[in-house]
C-alpha positions in Angstrom: 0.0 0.0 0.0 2.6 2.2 0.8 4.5 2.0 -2.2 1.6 2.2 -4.1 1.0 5.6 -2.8 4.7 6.4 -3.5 3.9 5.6 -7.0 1.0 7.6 -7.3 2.5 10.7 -5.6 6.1 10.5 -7.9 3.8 10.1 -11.2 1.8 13.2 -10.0 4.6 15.2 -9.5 6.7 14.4 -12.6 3.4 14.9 -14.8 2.9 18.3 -13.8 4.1 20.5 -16.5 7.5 22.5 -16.3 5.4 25.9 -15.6 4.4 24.6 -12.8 7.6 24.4 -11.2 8.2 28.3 -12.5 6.0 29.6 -9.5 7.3 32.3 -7.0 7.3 33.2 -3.2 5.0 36.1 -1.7 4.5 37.5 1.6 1.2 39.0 2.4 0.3 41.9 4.8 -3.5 42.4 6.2 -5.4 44.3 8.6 -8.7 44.8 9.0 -11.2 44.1 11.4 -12.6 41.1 13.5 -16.0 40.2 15.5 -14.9 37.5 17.7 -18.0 35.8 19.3 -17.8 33.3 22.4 -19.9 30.9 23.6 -20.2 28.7 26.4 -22.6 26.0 27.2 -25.5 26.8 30.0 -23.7 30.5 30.4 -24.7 32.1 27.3 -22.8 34.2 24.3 -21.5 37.5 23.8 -19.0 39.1 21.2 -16.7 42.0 20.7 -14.9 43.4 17.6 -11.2 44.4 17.8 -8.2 45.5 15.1 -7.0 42.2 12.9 -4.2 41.4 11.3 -2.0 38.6 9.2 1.0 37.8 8.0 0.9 35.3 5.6 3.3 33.9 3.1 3.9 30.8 1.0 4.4 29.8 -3.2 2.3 30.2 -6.1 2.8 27.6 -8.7 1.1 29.4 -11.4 -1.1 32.5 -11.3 -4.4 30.2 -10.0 -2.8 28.2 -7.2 -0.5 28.6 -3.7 0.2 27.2 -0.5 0.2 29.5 2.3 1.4 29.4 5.8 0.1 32.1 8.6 -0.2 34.3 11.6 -3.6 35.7 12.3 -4.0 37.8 15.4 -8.0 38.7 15.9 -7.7 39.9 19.3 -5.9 41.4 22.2 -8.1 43.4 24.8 -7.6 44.0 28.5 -10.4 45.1 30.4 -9.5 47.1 33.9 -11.9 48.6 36.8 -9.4 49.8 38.4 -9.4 46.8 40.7 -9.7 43.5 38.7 -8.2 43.1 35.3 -8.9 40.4 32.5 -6.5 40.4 29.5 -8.0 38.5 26.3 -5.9 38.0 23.3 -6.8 35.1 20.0 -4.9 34.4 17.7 -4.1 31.2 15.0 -1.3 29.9 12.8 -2.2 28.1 10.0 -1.3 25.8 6.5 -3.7 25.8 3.5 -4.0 26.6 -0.1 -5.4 29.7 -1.8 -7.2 29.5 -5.1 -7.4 32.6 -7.2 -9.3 33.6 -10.9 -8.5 36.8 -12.9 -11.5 38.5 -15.1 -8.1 38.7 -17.8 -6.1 36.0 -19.5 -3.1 37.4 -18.8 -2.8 36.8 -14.9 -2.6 40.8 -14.1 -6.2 43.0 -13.1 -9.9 42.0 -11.1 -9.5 38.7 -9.1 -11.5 36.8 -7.2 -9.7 34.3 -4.5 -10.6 31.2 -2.1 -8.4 29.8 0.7 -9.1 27.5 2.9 -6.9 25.2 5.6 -6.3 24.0 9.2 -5.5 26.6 12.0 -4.2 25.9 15.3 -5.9 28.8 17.3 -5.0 29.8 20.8 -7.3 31.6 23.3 -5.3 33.5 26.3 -6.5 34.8 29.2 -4.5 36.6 32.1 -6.5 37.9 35.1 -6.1 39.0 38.5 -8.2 35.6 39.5 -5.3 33.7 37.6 -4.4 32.4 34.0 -5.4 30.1 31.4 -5.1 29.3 27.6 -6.4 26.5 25.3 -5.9 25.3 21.9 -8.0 23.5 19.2 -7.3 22.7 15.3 -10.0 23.7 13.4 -10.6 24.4 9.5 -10.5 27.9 8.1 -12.1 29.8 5.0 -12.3 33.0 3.3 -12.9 34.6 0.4 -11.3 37.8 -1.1 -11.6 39.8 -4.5 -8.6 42.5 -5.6 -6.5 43.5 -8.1 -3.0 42.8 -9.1 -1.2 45.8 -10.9 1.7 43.8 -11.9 3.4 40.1 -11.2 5.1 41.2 -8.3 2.3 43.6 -6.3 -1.9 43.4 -5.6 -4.3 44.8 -3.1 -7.3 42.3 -2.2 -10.3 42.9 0.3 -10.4 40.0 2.1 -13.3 38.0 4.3 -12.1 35.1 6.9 -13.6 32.5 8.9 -11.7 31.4 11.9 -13.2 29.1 14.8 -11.9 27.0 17.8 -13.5 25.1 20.8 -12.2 23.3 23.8 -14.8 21.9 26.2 -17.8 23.8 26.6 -16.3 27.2 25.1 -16.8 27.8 21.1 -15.3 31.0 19.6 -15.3 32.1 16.2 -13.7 35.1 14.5 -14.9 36.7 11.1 -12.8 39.1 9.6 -12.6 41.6 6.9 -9.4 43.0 5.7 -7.1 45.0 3.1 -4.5 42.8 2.3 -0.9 43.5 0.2 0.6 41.0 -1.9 4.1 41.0 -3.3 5.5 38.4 -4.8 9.3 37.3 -5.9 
């Protein structure tokens, strides 16, 4: 079975075409906005929006598809009365691919994107009743539409979907966001 799958995976790769090898790196600014909304069983919900941003970076190999790698930050509030404090701060790193479609055949003007992946996202919480933080892997999505003004530089508005859960908490982020592209 295993070589089998060897197989199958070496005669995929060598029947790719030599422009798909001719890709190139980018890196990938955003910031935007996020409504992050928490849940927890038999307590109720409630949600606040804060300042977002990514860095994100990975390899197109050709003008339609990439792998990308990330660092999402959605939030980082502290809350203070003066005599109790609660610091709250989300963010994610993730691994997926992006999908992209220009309105023109020659890779360059309108596009609309898709990426989608797995994110690790991390919920913090310092306090002056003590400290906590929890993990979860959980897919990701978003959509985006820009414009790339040449092969090395585009500008994209941007719309992510980020959740995470770890016993009876559930928290999702959606966020909107200008992103810069360049590529090399």
């Amino acid at each position: 079975m295993k070589k089998s799958l060897m197989l199958a995976c070496a005669l995929a790769l060598f029947s790719l075409s030599a422009s798909a090898f001719a890709g190139e790196g980018f890196v990938r600014a955003e910031v935007g906005q996020s409504k992050v909304k928490a849940s927890i069983d038999g307590i109720g919900s409630d949600h606040d929006d804060d300042t977002a941003y990514a860095l994100r970076g990975g390899y197109w190999f050709n003008s339609n598809f990439a792998v990308e790698g990330h660092y999402s930050r959605f939030y980082d509030e502290t809350y203070n009365d003066g005599e109790d404090y609660v610091k709250g701060k989300l963010s994610a790193i993730g691994l997926g691919v992006v999908v992209k479609e220009h309105a023109t055949p020659t890779g360059l003007g309108f596009f609309v994107q898709l990426r989608g992946g797995i994110a690790r996202g991390k919920l913090s919480v310092n306090s002056s009743l003590g400290n906590g933080s929890a993990t979860s892997n959980k897919p990701y999505y978003g959509i985006g539409a820009g414009y790339d003004f040449s092969k090395t530089f585009g500008v994209s508005l941007n719309y992510d979907h980020n959740q995470g859960s770890g016993g009876d908490l559930r928290i999702s982020a959606n966020t909107l966001s200008l992103g810069l592209e360049a590529r090399f």
